[in-house]
C-alpha positions as MATLAB code, in Angstrom:
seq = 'XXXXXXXXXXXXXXXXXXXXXXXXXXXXXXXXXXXXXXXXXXXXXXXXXXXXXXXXXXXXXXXXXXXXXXXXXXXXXXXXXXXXXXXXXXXXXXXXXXXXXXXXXXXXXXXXXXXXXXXXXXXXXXXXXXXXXXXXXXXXXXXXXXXXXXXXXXXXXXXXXXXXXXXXXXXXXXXXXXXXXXXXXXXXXXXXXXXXXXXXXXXXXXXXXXXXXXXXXXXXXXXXXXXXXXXXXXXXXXXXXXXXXXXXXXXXXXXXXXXXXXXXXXXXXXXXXXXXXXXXXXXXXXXXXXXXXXXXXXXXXXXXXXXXXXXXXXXXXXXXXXXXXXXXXXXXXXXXXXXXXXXXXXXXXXXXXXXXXXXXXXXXXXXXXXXXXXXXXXXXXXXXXXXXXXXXXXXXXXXXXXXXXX';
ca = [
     119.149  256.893  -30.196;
     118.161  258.298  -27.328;
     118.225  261.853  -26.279;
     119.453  264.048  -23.720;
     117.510  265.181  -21.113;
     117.439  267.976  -19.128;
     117.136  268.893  -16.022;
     113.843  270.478  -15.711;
     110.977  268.728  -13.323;
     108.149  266.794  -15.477;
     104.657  267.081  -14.595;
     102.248  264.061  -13.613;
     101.104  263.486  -16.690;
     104.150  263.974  -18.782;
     105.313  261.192  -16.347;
     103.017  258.432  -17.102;
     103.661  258.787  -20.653;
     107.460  259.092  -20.892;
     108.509  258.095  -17.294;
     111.329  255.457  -17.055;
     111.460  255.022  -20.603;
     114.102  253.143  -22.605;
     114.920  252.190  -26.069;
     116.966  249.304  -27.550;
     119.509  250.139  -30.354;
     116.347  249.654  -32.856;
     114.672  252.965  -31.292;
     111.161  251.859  -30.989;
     108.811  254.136  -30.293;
     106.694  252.117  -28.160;
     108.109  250.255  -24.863;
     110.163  247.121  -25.774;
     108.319  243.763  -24.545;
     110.926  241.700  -23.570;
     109.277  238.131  -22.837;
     112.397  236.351  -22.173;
     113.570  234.255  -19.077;
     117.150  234.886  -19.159;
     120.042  236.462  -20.314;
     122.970  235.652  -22.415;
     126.794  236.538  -21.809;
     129.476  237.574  -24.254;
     132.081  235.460  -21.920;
     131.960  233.222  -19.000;
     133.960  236.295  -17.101;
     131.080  238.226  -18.289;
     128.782  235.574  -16.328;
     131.075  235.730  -12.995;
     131.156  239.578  -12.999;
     127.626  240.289  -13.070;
     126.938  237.543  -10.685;
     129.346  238.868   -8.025;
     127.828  242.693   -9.066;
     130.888  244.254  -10.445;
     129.476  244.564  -14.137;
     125.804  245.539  -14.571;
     123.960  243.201  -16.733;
     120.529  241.453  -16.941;
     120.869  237.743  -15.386;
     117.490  236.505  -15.340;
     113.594  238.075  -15.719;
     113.509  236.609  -12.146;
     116.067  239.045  -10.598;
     115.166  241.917  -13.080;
     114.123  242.692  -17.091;
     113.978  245.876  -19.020;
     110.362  245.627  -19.481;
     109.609  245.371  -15.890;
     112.478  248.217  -15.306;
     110.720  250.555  -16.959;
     107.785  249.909  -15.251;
     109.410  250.706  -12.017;
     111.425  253.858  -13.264;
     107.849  255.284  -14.338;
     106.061  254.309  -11.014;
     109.067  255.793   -8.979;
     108.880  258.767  -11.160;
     105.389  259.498  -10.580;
     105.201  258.877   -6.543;
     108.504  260.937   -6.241;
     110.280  257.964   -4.558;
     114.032  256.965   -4.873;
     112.946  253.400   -6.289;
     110.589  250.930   -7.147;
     110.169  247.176   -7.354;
     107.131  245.666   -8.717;
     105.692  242.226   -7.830;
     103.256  239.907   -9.382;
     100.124  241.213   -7.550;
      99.519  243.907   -5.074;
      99.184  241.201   -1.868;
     102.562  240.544   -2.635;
     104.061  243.868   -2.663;
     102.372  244.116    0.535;
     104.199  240.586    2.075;
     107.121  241.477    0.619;
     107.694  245.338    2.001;
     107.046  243.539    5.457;
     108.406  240.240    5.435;
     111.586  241.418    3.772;
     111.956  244.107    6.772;
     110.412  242.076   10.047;
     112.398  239.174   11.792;
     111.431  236.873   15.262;
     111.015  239.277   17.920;
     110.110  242.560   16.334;
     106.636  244.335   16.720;
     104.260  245.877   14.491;
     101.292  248.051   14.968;
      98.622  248.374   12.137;
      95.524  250.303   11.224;
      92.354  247.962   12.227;
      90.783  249.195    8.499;
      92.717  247.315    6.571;
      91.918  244.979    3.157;
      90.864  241.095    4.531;
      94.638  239.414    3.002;
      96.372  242.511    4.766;
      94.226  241.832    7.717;
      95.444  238.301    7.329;
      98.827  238.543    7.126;
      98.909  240.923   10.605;
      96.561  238.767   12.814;
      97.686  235.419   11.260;
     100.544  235.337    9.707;
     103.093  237.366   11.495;
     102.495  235.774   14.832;
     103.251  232.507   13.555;
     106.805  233.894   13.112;
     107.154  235.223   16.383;
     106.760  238.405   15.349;
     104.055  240.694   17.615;
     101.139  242.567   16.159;
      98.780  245.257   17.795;
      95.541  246.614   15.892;
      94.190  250.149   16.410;
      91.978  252.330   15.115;
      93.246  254.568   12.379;
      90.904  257.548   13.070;
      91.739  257.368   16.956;
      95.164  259.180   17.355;
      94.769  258.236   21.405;
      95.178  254.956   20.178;
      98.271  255.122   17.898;
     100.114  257.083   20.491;
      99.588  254.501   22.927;
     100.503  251.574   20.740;
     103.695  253.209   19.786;
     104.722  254.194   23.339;
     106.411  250.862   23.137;
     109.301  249.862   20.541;
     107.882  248.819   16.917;
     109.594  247.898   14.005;
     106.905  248.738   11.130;
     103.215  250.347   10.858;
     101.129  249.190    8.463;
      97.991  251.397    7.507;
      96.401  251.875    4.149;
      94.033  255.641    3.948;
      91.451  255.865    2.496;
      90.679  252.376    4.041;
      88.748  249.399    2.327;
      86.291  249.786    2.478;
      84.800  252.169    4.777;
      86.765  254.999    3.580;
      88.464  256.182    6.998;
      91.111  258.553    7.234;
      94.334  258.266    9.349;
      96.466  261.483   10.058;
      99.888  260.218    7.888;
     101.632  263.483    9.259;
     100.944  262.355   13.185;
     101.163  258.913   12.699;
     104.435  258.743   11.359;
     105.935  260.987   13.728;
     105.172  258.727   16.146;
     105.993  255.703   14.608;
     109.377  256.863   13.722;
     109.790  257.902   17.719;
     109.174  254.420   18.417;
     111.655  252.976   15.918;
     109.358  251.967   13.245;
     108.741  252.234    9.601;
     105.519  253.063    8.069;
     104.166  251.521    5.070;
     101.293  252.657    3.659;
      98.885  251.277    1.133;
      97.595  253.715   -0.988;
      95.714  251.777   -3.953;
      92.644  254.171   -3.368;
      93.978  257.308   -3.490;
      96.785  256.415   -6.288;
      99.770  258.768   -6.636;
      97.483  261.672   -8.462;
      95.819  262.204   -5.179;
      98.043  261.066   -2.708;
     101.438  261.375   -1.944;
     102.677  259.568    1.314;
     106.262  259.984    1.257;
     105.390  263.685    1.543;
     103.712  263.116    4.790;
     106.693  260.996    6.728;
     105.841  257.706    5.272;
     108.623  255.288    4.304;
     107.272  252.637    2.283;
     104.584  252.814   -0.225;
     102.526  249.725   -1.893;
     100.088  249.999   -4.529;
      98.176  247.020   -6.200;
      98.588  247.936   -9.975;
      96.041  245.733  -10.527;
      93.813  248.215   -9.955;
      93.840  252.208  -10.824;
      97.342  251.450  -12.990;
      96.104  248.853  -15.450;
      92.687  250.682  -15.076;
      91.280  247.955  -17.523;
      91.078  244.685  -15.313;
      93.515  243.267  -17.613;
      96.459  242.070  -15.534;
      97.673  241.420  -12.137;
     100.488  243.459  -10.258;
     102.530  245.324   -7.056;
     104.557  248.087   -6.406;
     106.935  248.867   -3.965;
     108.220  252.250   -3.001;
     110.940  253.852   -0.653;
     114.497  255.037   -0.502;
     117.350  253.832   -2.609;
     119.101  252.174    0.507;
     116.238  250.120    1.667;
     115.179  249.006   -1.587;
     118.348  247.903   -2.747;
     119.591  246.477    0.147;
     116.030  245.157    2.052;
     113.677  244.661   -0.328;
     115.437  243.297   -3.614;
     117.283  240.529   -1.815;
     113.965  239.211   -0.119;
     111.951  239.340   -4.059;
     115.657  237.881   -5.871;
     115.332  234.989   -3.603;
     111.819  234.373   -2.700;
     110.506  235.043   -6.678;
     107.220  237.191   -6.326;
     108.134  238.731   -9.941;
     105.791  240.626  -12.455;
     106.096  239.012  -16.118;
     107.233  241.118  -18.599;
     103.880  240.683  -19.985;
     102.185  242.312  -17.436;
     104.514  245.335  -16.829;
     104.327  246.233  -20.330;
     100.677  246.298  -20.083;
     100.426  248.418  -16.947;
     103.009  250.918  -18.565;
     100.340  251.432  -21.577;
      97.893  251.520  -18.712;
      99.221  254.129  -16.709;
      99.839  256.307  -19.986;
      96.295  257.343  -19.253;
      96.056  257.284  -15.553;
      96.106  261.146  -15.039;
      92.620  261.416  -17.693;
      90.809  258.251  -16.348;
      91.326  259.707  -12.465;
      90.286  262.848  -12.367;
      87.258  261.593  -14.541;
      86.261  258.434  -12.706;
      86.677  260.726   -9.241;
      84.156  263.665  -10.672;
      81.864  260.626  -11.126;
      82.497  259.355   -7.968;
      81.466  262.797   -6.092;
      77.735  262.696   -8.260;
      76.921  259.016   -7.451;
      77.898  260.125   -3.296;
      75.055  262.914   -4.011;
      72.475  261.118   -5.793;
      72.902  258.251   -2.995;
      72.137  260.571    0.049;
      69.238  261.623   -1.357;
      67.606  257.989   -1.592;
      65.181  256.976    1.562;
      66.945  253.579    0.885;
      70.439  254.287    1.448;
      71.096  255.068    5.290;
      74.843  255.756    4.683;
      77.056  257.771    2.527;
      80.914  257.360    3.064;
      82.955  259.655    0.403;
      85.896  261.655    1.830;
      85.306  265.267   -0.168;
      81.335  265.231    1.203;
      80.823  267.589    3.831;
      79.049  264.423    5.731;
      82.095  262.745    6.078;
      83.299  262.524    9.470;
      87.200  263.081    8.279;
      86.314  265.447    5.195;
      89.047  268.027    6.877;
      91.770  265.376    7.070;
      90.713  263.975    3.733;
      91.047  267.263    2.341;
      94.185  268.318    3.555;
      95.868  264.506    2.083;
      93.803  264.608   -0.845;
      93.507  266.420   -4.060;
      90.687  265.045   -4.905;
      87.795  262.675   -2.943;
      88.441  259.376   -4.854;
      86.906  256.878   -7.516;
      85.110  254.962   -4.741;
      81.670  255.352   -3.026;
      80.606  253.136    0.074;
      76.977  253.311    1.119;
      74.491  251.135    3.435;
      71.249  250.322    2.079;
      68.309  249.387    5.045;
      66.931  245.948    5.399;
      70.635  244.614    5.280;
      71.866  241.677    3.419;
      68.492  240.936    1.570;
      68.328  244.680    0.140;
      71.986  244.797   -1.100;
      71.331  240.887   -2.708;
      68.054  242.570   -4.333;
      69.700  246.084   -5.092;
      73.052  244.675   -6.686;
      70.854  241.434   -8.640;
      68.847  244.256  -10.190;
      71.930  246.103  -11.459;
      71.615  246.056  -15.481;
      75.275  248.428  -16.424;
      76.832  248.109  -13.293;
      78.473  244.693  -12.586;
      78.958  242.957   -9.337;
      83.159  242.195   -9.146;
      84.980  242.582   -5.880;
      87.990  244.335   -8.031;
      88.392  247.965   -8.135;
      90.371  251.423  -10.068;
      88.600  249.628  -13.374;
      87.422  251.709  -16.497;
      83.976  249.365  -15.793;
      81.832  250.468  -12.742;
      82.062  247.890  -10.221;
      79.741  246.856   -7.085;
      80.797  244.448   -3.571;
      79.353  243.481   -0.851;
      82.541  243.218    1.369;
      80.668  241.190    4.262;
      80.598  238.129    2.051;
      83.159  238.886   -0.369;
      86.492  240.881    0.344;
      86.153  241.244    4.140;
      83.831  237.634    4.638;
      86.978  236.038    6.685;
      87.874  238.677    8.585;
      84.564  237.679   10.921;
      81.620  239.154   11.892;
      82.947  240.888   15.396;
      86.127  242.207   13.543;
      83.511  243.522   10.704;
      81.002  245.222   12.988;
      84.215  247.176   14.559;
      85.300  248.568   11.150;
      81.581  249.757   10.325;
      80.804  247.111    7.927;
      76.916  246.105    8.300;
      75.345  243.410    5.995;
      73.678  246.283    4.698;
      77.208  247.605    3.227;
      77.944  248.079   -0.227;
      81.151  249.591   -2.477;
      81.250  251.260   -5.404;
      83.871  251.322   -7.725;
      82.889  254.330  -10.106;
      83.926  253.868  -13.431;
      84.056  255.798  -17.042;
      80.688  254.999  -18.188;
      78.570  258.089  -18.858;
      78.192  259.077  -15.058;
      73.923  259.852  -16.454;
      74.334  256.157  -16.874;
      75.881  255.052  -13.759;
      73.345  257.151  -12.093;
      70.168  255.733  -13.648;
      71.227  252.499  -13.124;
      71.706  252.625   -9.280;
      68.566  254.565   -9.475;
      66.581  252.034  -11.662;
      68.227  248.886   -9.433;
      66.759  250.725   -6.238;
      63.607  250.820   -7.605;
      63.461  247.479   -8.856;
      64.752  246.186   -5.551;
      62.004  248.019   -3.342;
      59.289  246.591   -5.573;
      60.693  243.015   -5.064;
      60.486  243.646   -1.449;
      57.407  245.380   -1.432;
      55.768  242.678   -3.077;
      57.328  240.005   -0.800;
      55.745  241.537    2.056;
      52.580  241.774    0.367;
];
């Protein structure tokens, strides 16, 4: 049976163990897994009145399920947000918050730094809809003020970026974007609700990929969608009832256990993070160190005043390019080379021919990607171990090339 409740706040990680929670009439402890399609009736009236929404009751997993319920009532919990609705990967949480909003005719301006499918889906697939796009750079508040002189219907920016790490000022961007008429979504898979909070900087929509920090275990795929009640209900949920981007109950159960431990596997993976940033600078073969919290970061302020904390990822250049990242990440022996990200495992990319390969080589060279680029995903290895491995595979790489030039 389940108990009252009362009234007093929960913190974070109180949350992620008992947010959204309920229990059937057997009172399991754990969450119920409810791998079922559909939904039975106790009377065709039954059928007709929750079809026409004047009875509340489960129809089918493709509309809504109890597993994937809880799932949102925990994620909504934890951001702070009215509601949630999860999808079946984190790309389509992102389609649907805009899709289900944007129509022929309307505008939207969007960070330039953006993930290569997000990229996509601005400079591609809007405009095939009739629907105008505008990129700008997120650090460059000239630029955003100009873009949004004009009427816009949504802003699209995701902070830190992917995956050079830039910044954008939530607070001034949505103040603008709301002057021009627009909504602002913002991805924020890399900072993850422990570190970041949007909504409390103006923004209106928040996505996440839970594919990533919320599993934690590169297990499963998985979206979220955040904002008010009101849009939710009467924007978003009509566009995923009818056009079927659902999360299996499979998956949301898993991401519940996974974000049971969220709040430890953060804060650990981020103290990581900060030591791999420092032993990096110090190498004569890394030319770049992007990590928000370093005092070498050219947004550490801003980073600092929308952060808690600097982040479980670490984006560095290595000299001689393409060659010497092939040569650094083939020598890795702990660390493995996977373009996902937020995983227990420590994880290396080369975004120019990986997660940013079709965005093209001009677009690149504007965001700061070189061929020489590399991100780290920091992990919960021993961070002694993630250290002497990036150590070790530099070594080994500069021998390979020394002796090549030999």
């Amino acid at each position: 049976m389940a108990k009252s409740r009362s009234d007093r706040p929960l913190r974070p990680a109180t949350l992620l163990v008992r947010g959204g929670q309920m229990r059937s009439d057997f009172d399991e402890t754990g969450e119920a897994l409810y791998l079922t399609s559909g939904f039975v009736y106790d009377s065709a009236a039954q059928a007709e009145a929750t079809f026409a929404g004047t009875v509340q009751h489960y129809q089918y997993s493709r509309f809504g399920n109890p597993t994937v319920a809880m799932l949102e009532g925990r994620i909504a919990a934890l951001e702070g947000a009215e509601a949630c609705r999860v999808t079946a990967t984190g790309m389509a949480a992102v389609h649907a918050a805009m899709l289900s909003h944007l129509k022929t005719g309307d505008r939207v301006v969007a960070s330039r730094a953006l993930f290569g499918s997000c990229h996509w889906i601005v400079s591609t697939l809007l405009p095939r809809y009739g629907i105008a796009t505008e990129f700008v750079d997120g650090a460059d508040l000239d630029q955003w003020e100009t873009a949004l002189s004009k009427p816009a219907a949504l802003v699209l920016l995701e902070t830190p970026s992917n995956p050079m790490l830039e910044i954008v000022d939530m607070r001034a961007v949505c103040d603008l974007a709301h002057k021009a008429g627009a909504i602002v979504v913002v991805d924020n898979v890399f900072a993850t609700p422990l570190l970041q909070k949007p909504m409390q900087f103006g923004a209106d929509v928040v996505v996440y990929s839970a594919t990533k920090h919320f599993d934690g275990q590169g297990r499963v795929l998985g979206g979220a969608v955040l904002g008010s009640k009101k849009w939710v209900e009467e924007t978003l949920q009509p566009f995923i009832r009818n056009t079927g981007p659902s999360l299996s109950p499979f998956n949301a159960w898993t991401i519940l256990k996974g974000l049971e431990t969220l709040h430890l596997r953060v804060p650990a993976m981020c103290r990581s993070a900060a030591a791999v940033a420092d032993m990096l600078a110090e190498r004569v073969e890394v030319s770049r160190v992007l990590y928000p919290f370093r005092a070498d970061h050219p947004q550490q302020k801003l980073a600092m005043a929308q952060m808690s904390s600097g982040g479980t990822l670490v984006t560095f250049d290595l000299k001689g390019g393409k060659d010497a990242c092939f040569r650094f990440m083939d020598a890795l022996q702990l660390i493995d080379i996977s373009n996902n990200l937020g995983d227990s495992k420590s994880l290396a990319t080369h975004p120019a021919t990986t997660t940013h390969m079709r965005v093209g080589a001009e677009e690149r060279a504007r965001l700061g990607i070189t061929d020489g680029t590399v991100r780290l995903s920091v992990g919960l290895e021993d961070v002694a171990d993630i250290i002497d491995d990036l150590s070790e595979a530099l070594d080994a790489a500069a021998a390979v090339a020394a002796r090549a030039a030999e």
